[in-house]
C-alpha positions in Angstrom: 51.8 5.1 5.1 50.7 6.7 2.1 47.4 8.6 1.4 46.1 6.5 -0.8 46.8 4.0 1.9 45.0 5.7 4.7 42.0 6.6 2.2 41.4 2.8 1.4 41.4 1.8 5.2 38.9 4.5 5.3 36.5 4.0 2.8 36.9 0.0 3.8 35.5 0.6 7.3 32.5 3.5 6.3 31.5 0.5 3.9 31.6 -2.2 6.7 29.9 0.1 9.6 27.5 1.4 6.9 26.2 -1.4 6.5 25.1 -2.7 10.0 21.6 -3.4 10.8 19.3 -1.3 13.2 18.0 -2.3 16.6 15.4 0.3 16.3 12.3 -1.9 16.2 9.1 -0.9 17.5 6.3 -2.8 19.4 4.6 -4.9 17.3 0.8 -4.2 17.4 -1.8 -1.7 15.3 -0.7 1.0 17.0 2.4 1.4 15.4 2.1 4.3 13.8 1.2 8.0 15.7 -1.7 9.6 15.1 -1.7 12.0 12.6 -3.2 15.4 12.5 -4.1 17.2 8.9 -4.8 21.1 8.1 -6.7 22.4 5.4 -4.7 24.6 2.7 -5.7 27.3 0.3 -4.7 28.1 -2.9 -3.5 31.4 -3.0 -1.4 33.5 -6.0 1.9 34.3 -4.5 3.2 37.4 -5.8 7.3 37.3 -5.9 9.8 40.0 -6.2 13.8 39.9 -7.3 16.1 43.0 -6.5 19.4 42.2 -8.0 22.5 44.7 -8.6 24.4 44.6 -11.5 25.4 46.0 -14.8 23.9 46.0 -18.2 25.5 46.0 -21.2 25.0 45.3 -25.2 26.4 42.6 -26.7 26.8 45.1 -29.9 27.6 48.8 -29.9 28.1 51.4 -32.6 29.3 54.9 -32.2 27.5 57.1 -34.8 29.0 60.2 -35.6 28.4 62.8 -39.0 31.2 63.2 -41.3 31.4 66.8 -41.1 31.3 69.5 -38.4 28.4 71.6 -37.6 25.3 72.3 -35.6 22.0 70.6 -35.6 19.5 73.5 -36.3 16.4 71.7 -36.1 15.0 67.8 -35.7 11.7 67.0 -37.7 10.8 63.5 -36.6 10.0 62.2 -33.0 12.4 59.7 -31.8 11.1 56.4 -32.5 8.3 57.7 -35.0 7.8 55.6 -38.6 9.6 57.0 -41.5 8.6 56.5 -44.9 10.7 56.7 -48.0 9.2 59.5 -50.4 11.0 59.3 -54.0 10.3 62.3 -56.1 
């Protein structure tokens, strides 16, 4: 027999055993259903928390580098500070 043999049988007989009805019938009556019991809930702000591991990168990167050699003597500005152009 082929697969695709077996597979139809298969799905053929889930379909017709699926399908059955069920004997499980309760007594008729007002009592039918059980009782029920019910709690009080309060709303509270639920403060959540994700730790993940991973790695960061940019999606763009640029090397910058000065055309000529030498040494840095001194750095006026802060890092992050506003410049403003001054034309004299």
């Amino acid at each position: 027999m082929s697969k695709r043999t077996i597979l139809t049988g298969l799905f053929i007989v889930s379909l017709l055993t699926g399908c059955g009805q069920s004997d499980l019938k309760g007594p008729a009556g007002p009592d039918v259903n059980p009782p029920t019991v019910t709690q009080g809930v309060n709303e509270e702000t639920q403060k959540s928390m994700v730790t993940v591991l991973g790695k960061i990168e940019a999606v763009e990167s640029a090397d910058i580098v000065s055309k000529t050699a030498g040494k840095v003597e001194a750095v006026l500005v802060d890092i992050g500070s506003l410049l403003r152009l001054d034309r004299n």
